[in-house]
C-alpha positions in Angstrom: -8.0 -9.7 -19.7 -7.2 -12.1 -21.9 -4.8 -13.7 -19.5 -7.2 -13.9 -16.6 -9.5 -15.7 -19.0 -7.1 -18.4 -20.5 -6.1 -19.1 -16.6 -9.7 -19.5 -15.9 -10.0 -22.0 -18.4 -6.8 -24.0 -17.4 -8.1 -23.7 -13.9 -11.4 -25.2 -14.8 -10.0 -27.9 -17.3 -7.6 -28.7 -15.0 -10.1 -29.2 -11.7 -12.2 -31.2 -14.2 -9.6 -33.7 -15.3 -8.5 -34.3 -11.6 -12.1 -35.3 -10.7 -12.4 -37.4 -13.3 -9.6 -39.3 -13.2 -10.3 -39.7 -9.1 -13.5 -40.4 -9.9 -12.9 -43.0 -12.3 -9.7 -44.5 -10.8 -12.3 -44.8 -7.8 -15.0 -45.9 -9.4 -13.1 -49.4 -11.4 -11.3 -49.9 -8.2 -14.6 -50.8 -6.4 -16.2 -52.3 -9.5 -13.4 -54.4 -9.8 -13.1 -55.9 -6.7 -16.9 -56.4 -6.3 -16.4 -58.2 -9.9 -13.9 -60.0 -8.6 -15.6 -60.6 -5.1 -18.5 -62.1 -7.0 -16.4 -64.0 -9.3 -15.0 -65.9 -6.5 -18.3 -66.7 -5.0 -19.6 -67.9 -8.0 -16.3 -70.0 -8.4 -17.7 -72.4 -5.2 -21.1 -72.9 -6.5 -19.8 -73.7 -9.5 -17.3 -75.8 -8.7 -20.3 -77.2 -6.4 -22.5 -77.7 -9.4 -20.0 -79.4 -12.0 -19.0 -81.8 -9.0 -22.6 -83.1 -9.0 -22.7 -82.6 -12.7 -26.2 -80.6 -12.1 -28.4 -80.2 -15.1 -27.1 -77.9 -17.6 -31.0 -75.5 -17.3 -29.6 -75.1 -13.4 -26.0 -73.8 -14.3 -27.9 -71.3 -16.7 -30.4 -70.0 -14.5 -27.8 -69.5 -11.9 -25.9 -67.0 -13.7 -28.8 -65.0 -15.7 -29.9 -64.7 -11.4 -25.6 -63.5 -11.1 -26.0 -61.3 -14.2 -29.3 -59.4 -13.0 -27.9 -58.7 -9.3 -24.4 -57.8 -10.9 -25.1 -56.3 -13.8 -22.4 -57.8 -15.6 -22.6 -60.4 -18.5 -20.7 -63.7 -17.6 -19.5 -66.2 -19.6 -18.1 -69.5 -18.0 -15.5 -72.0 -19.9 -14.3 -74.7 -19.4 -10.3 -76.0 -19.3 -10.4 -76.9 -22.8 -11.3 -73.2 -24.5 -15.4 -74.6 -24.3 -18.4 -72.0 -23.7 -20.5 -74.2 -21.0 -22.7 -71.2 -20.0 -23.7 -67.9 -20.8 -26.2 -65.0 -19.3 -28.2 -62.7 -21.1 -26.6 -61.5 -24.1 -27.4 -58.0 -25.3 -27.4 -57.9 -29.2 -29.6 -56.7 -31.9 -28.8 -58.8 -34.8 -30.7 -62.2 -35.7 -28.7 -64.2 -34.0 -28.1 -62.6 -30.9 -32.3 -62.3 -30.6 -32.3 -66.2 -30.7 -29.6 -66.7 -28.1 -31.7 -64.3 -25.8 -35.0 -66.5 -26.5 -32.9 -70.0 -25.7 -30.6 -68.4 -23.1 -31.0 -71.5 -20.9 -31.2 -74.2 -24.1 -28.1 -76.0 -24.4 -28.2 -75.5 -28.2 -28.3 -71.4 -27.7 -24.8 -71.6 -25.8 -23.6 -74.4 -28.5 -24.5 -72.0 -31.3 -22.4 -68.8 -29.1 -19.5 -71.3 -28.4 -19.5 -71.7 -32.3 -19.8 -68.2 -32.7 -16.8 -67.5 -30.1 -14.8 -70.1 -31.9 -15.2 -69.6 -35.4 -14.9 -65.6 -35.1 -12.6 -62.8 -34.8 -12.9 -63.4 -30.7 -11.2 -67.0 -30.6 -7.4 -65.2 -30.2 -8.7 -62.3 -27.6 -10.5 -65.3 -25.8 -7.9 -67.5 -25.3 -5.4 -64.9 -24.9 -7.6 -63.8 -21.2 -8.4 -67.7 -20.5 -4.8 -68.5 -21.1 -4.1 -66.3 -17.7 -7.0 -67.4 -16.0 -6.4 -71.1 -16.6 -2.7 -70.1 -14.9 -4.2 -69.0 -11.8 -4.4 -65.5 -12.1 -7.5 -63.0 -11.9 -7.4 -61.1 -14.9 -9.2 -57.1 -14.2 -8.9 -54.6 -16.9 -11.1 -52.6 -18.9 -11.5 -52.9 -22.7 -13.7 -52.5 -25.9 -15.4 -56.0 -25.7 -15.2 -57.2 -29.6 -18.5 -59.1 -28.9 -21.0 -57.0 -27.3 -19.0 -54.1 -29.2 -18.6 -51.6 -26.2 -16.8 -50.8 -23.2 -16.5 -53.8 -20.5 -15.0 -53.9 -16.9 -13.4 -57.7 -17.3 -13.0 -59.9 -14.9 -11.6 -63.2 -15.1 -11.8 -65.5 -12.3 -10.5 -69.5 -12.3 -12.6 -72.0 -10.3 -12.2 -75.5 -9.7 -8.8 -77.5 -8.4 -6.3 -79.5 -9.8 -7.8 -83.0 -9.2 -11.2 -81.8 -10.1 -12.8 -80.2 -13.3 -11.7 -76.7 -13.7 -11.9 -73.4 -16.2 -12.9 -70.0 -16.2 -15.2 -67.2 -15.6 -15.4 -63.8 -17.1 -17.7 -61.1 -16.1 -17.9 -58.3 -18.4 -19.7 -55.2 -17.0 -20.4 -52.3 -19.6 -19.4 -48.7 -18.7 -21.9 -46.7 -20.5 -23.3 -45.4 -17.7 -20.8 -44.7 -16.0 -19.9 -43.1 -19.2 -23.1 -41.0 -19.0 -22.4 -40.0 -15.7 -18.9 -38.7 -16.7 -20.6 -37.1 -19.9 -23.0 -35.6 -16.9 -19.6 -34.0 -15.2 -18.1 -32.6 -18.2 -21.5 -30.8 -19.6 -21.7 -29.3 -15.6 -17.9 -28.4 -15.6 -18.2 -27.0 -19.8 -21.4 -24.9 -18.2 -19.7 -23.9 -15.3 -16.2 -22.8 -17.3 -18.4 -20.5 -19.3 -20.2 -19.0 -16.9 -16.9 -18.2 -15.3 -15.6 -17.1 -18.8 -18.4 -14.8 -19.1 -18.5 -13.3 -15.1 -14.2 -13.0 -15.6 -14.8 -11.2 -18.8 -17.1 -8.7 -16.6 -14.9 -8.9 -13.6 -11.9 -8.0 -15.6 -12.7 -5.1 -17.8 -13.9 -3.3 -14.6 -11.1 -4.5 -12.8 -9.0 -3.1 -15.8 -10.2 0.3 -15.7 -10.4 0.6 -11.9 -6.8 0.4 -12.6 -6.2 2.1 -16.2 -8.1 5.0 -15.6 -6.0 6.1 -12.4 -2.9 5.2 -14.2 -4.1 7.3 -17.3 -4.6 10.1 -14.6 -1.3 10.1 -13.0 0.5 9.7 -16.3 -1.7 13.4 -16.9 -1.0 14.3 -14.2 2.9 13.7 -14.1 3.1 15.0 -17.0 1.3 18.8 -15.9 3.9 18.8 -13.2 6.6 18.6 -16.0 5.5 21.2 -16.9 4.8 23.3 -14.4 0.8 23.0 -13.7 1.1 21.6 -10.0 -2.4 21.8 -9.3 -3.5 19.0 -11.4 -4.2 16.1 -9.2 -5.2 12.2 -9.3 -8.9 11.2 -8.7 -8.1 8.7 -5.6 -10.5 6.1 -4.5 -10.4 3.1 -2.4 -7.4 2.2 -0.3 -5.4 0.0 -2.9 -1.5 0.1 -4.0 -3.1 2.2 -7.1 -4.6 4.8 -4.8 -1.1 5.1 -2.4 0.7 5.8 -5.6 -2.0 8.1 -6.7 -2.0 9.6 -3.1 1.9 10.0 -3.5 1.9 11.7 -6.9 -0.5 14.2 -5.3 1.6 14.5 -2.1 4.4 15.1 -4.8 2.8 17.5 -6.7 2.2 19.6 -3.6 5.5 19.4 -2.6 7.2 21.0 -5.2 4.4 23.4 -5.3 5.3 24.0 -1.7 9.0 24.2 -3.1 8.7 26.2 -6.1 6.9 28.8 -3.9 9.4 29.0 -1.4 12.2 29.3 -3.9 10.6 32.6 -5.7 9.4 33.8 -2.0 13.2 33.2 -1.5 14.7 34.9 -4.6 12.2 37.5 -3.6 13.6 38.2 -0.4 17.1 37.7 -2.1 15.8 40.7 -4.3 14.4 42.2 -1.6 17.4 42.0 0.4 19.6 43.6 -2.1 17.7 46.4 -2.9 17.1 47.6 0.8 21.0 46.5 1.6 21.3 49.3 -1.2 18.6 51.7 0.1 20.0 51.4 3.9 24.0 51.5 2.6 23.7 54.4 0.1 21.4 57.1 2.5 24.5 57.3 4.8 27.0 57.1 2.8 25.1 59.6 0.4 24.9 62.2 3.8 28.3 61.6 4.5 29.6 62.2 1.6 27.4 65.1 1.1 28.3 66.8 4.5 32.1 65.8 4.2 32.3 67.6 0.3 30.7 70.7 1.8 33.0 71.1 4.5 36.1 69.9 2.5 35.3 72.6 -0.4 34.7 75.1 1.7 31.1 75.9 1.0 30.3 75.9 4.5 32.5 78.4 6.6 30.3 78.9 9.7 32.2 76.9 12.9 28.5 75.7 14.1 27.4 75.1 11.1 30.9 72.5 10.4 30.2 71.1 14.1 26.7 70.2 13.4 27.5 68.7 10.3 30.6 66.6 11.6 27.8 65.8 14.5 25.4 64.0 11.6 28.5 62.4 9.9 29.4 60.6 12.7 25.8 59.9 13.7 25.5 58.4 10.2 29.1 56.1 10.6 27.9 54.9 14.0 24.4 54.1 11.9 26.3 52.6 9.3 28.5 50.3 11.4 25.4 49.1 13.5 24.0 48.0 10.2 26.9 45.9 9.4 27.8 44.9 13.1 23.9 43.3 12.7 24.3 42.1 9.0 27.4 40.3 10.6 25.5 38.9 13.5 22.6 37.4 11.0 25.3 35.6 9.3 27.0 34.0 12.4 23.6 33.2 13.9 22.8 31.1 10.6 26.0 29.4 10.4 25.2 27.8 13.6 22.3 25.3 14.5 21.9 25.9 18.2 24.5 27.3 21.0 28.5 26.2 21.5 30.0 28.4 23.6 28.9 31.2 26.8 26.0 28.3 27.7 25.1 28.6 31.4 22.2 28.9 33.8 20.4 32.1 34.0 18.2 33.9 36.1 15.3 35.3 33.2 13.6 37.7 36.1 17.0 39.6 36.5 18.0 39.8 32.7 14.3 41.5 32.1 14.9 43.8 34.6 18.5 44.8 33.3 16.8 45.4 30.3 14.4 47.4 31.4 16.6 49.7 33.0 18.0 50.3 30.1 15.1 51.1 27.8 13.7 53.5 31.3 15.8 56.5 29.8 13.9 56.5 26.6 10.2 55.6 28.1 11.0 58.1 30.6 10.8 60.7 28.1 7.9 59.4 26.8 5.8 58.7 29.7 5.9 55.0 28.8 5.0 52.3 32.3 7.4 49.7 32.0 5.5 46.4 33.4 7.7 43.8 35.0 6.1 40.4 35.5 8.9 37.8 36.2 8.6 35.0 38.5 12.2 35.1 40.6 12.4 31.3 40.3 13.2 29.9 37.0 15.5 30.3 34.4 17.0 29.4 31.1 19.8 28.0 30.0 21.6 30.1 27.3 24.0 32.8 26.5 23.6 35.7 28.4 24.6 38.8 25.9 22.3 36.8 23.0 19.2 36.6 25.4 19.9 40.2 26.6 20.2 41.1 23.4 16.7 39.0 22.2 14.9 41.2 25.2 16.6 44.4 24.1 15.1 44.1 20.7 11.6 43.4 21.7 11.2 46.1 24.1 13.0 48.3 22.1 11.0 47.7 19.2 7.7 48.0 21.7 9.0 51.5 23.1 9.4 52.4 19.6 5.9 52.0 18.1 4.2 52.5 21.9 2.4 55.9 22.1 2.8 58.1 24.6 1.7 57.3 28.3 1.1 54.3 26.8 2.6 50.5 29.1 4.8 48.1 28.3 4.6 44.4 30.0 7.6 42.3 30.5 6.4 38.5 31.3 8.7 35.4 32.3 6.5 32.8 34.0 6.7 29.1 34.1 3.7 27.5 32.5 2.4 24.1 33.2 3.9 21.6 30.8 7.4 23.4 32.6 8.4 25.2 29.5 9.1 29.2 30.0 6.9 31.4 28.8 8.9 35.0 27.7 6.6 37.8 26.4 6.5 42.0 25.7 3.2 43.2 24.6 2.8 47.0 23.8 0.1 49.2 22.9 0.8 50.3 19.7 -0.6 50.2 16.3 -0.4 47.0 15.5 0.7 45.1 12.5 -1.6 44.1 9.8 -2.7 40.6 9.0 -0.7 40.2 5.4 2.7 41.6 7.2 2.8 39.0 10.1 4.4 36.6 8.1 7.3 38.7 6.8 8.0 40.5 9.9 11.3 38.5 10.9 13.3 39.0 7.3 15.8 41.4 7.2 15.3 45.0 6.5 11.2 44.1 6.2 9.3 47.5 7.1 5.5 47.3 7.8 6.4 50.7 6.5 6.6 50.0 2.6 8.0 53.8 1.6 11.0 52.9 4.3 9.8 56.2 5.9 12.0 57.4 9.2 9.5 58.4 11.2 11.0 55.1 13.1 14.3 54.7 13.4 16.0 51.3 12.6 17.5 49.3 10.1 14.8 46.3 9.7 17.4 43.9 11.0 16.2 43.4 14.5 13.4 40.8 14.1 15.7 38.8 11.8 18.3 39.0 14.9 15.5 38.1 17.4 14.6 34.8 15.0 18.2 33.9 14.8 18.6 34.0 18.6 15.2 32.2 19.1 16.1 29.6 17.0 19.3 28.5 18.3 18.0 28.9 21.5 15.7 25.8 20.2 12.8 27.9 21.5 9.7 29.3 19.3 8.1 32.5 18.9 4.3 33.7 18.2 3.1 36.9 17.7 -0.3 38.4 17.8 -1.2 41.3 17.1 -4.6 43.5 16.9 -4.7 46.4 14.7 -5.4 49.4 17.1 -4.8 47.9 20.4 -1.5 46.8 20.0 1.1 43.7 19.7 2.3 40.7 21.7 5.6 38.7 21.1 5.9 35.3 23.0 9.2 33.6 22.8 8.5 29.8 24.2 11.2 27.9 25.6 11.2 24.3 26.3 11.5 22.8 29.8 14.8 20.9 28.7 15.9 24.4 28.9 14.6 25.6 32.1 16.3 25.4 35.4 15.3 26.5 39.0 17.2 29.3 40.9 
């Protein structure tokens, strides 16, 4: 504040001295040469008048008419230092009242030449008239020892060489042009402080306009130090203050953003481990079971040993899919898209492989699988990973389809040319909360892991890996009661035409 005020007074001190200097270095220049203009005019009528040696009274009433037009007091001398005329003289004193009543009396400018003589001004006097008598015009302002004030002089010689000669000074007093400049610096002082007083307003708001946000952001930083994300900066306006405010609350949501995700993620990390555990330690635990009983010899019956060896290997082939797909995850996210098996291929005739394959099972069931596929297009891709992406989505469909319930397959071209893959069953559904998890490993909509449907939760995490470095994306929606719909999307940069 206080710095915006001190430049608000240089400013104004500063604008104020530069006027008055041009105003004044203006003003003397024109005063000067008129002074000087009328000085030389004056020199040919008087040289006119002391060639006809014209009456004394004449000379004198000639310059008190000068002095009233000009304004300027003149004095005129001749070559030997001698006062021979002189206009009005403004003084106070005795004297000076009795040169103003015999201003045109020969006597009156006697008694001033006396005066002029015999006083302190002889030296100043004939120190100006010395460079007048020389030729030169003598302009400069000073404090006139006579008239006790500020003059304009002029000096001005008349007369030539073979003729009489002198000099004529004209004295013009500055006090109101003084005044005037007085006039200037009360405006300017008036001005200054109403500025002074607006700037102190101006400031303090302008101050905590920006204080206050800081004060908040410095709260605000210091809550997400701590932890407290949801603290946030009061933004207003469009300013530098407000982006930075803006961007402290962008970063605040941010690492809210982050620190969610990273406990969602050591969630699913805790998640993972404990149904890696559940899903590893029921086989092995049957195996091991069955394989003691029949190594002991607890169990003697022959079909009793065959049925058990028939659930052990059931439960190896089990436990090697599991890792044969926990393998798969973690080749899929190794890779960001596709490097090898990448080729054109016919979508219609991979969903109809597929289907075949899942007919023995819906079959049994009395499940209609639905073929929509437009013969046309394809994708390009690998061919196991997208027969393998269709597998698991109508698998998964056929698992939680009830009976003599339908299937559709769909592959159609939509009309911004991407490919459009979908399954949609009649099942269940999923539930709102449980859309969002369904594609992490070994996540059951089931929460008591109950086999009433077979599978290792690691499909849907297959599917998303496949998906994604496919570079296509996948919806779902799904209606609790009339069943669910999985749309795989991929882009037209990936479709060809058979």
């Amino acid at each position: 504040m206080y710095s915006f005020m001190a430049l608000i007074v240089v400013i104004v001190v500063g604008v104020t001295a530069g006027i008055s200097y041009l105003i004044a270095d203006y003003f003397f220049k024109i005063k000067e040469q008129e002074l000087a203009q009328k000085g030389n005019e004056m020199a040919e009528t008087i040289e006119y008048f002391m060639l006809r040696d014209t009456d004394r009274t004449t000379l004198h009433r000639y310059i008190v008419a000068v002095d009233r037009l000009v304004g300027a007091r003149i004095w005129l001398f001749d070559n030997k230092y001698d006062l021979l005329a002189a206009s009005l003289v403004n003084t106070d004193d005795e004297t000076g009242s009795k040169l103003i009543r015999n201003y045109n009396s020969k006597e009156g400018t006697e008694l001033l030449g006396k005066e002029i003589k015999g006083g302190n001004l002889s030296t100043k006097v004939r120190s100006i008239l010395k460079d007048v008598y020389s030729g030169k015009s003598v302009k400069s302002q000073i404090f006139h020892p006579y008239y006790k004030e500020q003059v304009m002089l002029v000096g001005v010689p008349y007369g030539k060489q073979d003729g009489a000669h002198g000099a004529i000074l004209l004295a013009e007093p500055l006090s109101g042009f003084d005044s005037f400049l007085r006039d200037i610096y009360i405006y300017t002082s008036i001005v200054g402080v109403l500025a002074l007083i607006l700037s102190l307003f101006m400031v303090r708001r302008l101050s905590r306009s920006i204080i206050r946000p800081l004060i908040s952001m410095k709260d605000s930083a210091a809550a997400i130090a701590s932890g407290d994300y949801t603290r946030k900066v009061e933004v207003h306006g469009e300013d530098e203050v407000a982006a930075l405010g803006r961007a402290l609350n962008a970063l605040g949501n941010d690492l809210s953003a982050f620190v969610d995700k990273t406990e969602r993620t050591e969630k699913i990390r805790r998640d993972f481990v404990a149904n890696v555990s559940h899903e590893l330690r029921t086989p092995i635990t049957i195996i091991r079971g069955y394989n003691e009983a029949i190594s002991d010899g607890t169990i003697t019956d022959k079909e009793m040993i065959q049925r058990y060896r028939a659930l052990i290997n059931e439960e190896t082939i089990r436990l090697e899919r599991m890792i044969r797909e926990l393998l798969n995850i973690s080749r899929f996210q190794a890779s960001d898209e596709l490097t090898t098996g990448i080729e054109p291929l016919p979508l219609a005739e991979i969903v109809r492989n597929v289907t075949e394959k899942l007919m023995v099972k819906s079959v049994k069931r009395h499940v209609t699988l639905v073929i929509h596929a437009d013969e046309n297009i394809g994708v390009i891709g690998n061919g196991d990973q997208l027969v393998q992406l269709i597998m698991i989505l109508g698998d998964n469909a056929l698992k939680y389809s009830p009976d003599n319930g339908t299937i559709a397959f769909t592959a159609v071209r939509q009309e911004d040319g991407s490919v459009l893959l979908s399954v949609a069953d009649q099942g269940p559904g999923i539930p709102e909360e449980d859309l969002p998890f369904i594609w992490e490993r070994f996540y059951k909509v089931d929460k008591s892991h109950c086999r009433n449907v077979p599978g290792t939760g690691l499909g849907l995490a297959i599917a998303k890996e496949i998906i994604r470095v496919h570079g296509a994306k996948a919806q779902v929606f799904s209606t609790q009661g009339v069943g669910t719909r999985f749309e795989v999307t991929f882009p037209k940069e990936k479709v060809v035409l058979c």
